[in-house]
N, C-alpha and C positions, 0 to 999 in steps of 0.2 A: 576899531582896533589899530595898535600905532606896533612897531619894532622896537626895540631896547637893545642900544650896543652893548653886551654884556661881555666880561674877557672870555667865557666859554664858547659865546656865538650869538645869535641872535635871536632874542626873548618876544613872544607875543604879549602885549601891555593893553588892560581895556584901563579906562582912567573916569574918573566924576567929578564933578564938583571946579570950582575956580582955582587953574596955577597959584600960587602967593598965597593962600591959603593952608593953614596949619597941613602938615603932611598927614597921612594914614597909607601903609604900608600893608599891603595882604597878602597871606604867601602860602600858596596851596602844600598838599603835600606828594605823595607817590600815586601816582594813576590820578590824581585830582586836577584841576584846571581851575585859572581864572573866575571863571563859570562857577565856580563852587559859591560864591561869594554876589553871584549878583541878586540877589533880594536884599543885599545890606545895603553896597553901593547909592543908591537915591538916596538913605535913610543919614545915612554918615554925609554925606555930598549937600544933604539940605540942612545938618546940623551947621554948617562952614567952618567942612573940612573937603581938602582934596586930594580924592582917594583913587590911590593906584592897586591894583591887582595884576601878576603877572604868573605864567607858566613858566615853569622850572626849568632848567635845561633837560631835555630826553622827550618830556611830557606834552602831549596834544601840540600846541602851534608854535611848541617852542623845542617840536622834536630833534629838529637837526644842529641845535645847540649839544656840548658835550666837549670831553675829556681831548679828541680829535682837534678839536679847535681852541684851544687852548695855546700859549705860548712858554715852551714849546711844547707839544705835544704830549696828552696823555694817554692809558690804555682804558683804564676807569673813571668812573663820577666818585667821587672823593666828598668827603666832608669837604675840604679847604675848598671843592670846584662850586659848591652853591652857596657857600659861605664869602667866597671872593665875588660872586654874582650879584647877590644882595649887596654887599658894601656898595658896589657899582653902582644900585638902584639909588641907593641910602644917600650917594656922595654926588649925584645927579643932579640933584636940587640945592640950593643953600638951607643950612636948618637942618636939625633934628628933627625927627618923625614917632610917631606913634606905629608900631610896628605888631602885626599878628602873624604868628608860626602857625599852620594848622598841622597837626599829626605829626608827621616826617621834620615839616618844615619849624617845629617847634624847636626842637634840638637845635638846627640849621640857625635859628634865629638867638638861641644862647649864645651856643659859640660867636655869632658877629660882637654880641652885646658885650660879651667878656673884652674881645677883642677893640672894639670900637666904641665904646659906652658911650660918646660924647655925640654919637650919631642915632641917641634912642629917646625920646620922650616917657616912652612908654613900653612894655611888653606884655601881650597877651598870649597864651598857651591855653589854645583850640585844640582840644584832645590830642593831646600832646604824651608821648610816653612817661609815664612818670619815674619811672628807674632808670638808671644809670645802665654801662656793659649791656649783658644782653637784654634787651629791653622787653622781647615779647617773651621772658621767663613767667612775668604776672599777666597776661592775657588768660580772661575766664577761659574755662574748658582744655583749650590747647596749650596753656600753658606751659605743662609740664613738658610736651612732647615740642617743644618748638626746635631747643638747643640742637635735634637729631637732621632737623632741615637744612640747606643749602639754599643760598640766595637764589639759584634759577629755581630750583622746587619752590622755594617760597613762592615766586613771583610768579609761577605757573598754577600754583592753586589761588594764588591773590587771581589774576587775571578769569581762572574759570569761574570763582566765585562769583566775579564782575558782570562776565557774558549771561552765568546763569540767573542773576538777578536774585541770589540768595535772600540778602537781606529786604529783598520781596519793597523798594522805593516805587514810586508810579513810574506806571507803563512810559510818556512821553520821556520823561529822566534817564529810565532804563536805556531806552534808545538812545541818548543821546549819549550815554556812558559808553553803550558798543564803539559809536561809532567813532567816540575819543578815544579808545584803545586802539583803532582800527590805526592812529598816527603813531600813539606812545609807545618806544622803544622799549624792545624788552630787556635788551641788556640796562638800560636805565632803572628798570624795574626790578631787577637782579643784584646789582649793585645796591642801592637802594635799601633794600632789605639786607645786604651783608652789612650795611652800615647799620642799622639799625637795632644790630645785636653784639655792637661795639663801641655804644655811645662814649661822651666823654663824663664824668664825673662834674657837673660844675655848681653844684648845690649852693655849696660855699660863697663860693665867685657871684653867685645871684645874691645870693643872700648879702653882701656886701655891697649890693648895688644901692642906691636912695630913689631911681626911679617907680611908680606905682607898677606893680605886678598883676596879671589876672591869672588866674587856673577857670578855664569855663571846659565844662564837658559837660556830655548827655547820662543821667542814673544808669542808662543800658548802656553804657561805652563800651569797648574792647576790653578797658582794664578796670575792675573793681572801682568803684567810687571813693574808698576806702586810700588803695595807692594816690588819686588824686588828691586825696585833701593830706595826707602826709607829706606830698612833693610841696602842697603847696604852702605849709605852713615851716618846713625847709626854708622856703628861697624866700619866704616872707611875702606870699601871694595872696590877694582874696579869692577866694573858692566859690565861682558860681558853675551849680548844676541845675539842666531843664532837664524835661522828663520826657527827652526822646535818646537817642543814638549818638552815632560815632561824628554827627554832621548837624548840630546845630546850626550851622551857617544858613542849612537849608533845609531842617525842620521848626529850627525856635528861634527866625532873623531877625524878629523884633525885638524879642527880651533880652537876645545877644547884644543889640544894637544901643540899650536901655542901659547896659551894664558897662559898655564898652565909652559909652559917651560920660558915663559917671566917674569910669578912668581917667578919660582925657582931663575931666573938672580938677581931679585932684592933681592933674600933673601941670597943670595950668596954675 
């Protein structure tokens, strides 16, 4: 693991594969790490490419990054605070990059593209919210009831969920989720979610982009399969789903990996 001068503070970075080497860009989301992403890492790194993964500002080893460190000074994590972080990652290297949002960090990775197109090869959108505004309005089940939550309630039943292992991932993983929460800041995770149900609109803006696009999620995602392939025929994306959950990364790393490198071909 290496450090990352980022303008918020200082980012935990694991990396693969040979510097000078096409980029690839992985970007967890809220309560996720790095980590999320390592069964891809070798797989991408032996295709030759090299590949960076880093933790957010708030999140596991890149907890005491945040709004406080910033210049000057901020009270919250902001869209603009992980959006200005990424460019940072993106503008590191010479060259455009091949770029992955997961979840959170999908929006987070719009906005840069919009902003900075000229520093994207590629964009993929790793169960990513597929609506706009409040975003967890289309989440099965709780959907309807989301609008009445608050970002610490959110981030306090997102958290218990996590400790309690709801969605029942293996024992070894589980553990290892406690004990990344045990660093990840909760007001990080608070925020987080307030953003979350205030996205920006940038459909359009994608859609006008000429880089290849991906939508990959799991049939059981958070949000209907259905919202997926609408966003993704919107921004003018291909639509691949596996037939696990909210984390392909780290139930379907290979066929993710298969899809992801098919990307890179067409942007190549």
């Amino acid at each position: 693991m290496s450090r990352f001068r980022a303008p918020s503070g200082s980012l935990a970075v694991i990396e693969a594969g040979s510097r000078g080497n096409p980029r690839v860009v992985l970007v967890p989301g809220v309560t996720g790490s790095k980590e999320d992403f390592i069964l891809m890492l070798p797989a991408i790194a032996a295709a030759g490419f090299h590949v960076v993964a880093f933790d957010v500002a708030g999140q596991y080893e890149s907890h005491d990054a945040g709004p406080a460190k910033l210049t000057p000074p901020a009270r919250h994590y902001t869209h603009e605070l992980f959006v200005g972080d990424l460019l940072a990652v993106l503008e590191s290297s010479p060259g455009p990059a091949h770029v992955l949002g997961y979840s959170f960090a999908g929006t987070v990775s719009q906005m840069a593209l919009v902003q900075r197109p000229e520093l994207f090869l590629s964009l993929t959108l790793l169960s990513a919210p597929p609506q706009p505004g409040q975003g967890f309005r289309g989440v099965k089940r709780i959907g309807w009831i989301s609008g009445l939550t608050t970002g610490p309630v959110g981030a306090a039943l997102m958290v218990f969920g996590l400790r309690l292992n709801v969605v029942k991932v293996p024992a070894g993983r589980a553990s290892f989720v406690r004990e990344r929460l045990k660093l990840t800041s909760r007001r990080s995770v608070a925020d987080i979610i307030s953003l979350m149900k205030r996205a920006p609109d940038l459909d359009a803006a994608l859609a006008a982009s000429p880089i290849p696009k991906l939508v990959a999620v799991g049939e059981h995602d958070l949000w209907p399969v259905e919202l997926h392939r609408d966003f993704a025929a919107a921004i003018g994306a291909t639509l691949a789903v596996y037939p696990t959950g909210h984390s392909p990364c780290e139930t379907s790393p290979n066929q993710l990996v298969r899809d992801l490198l098919e990307l890179y071909a067409r942007a190549a």
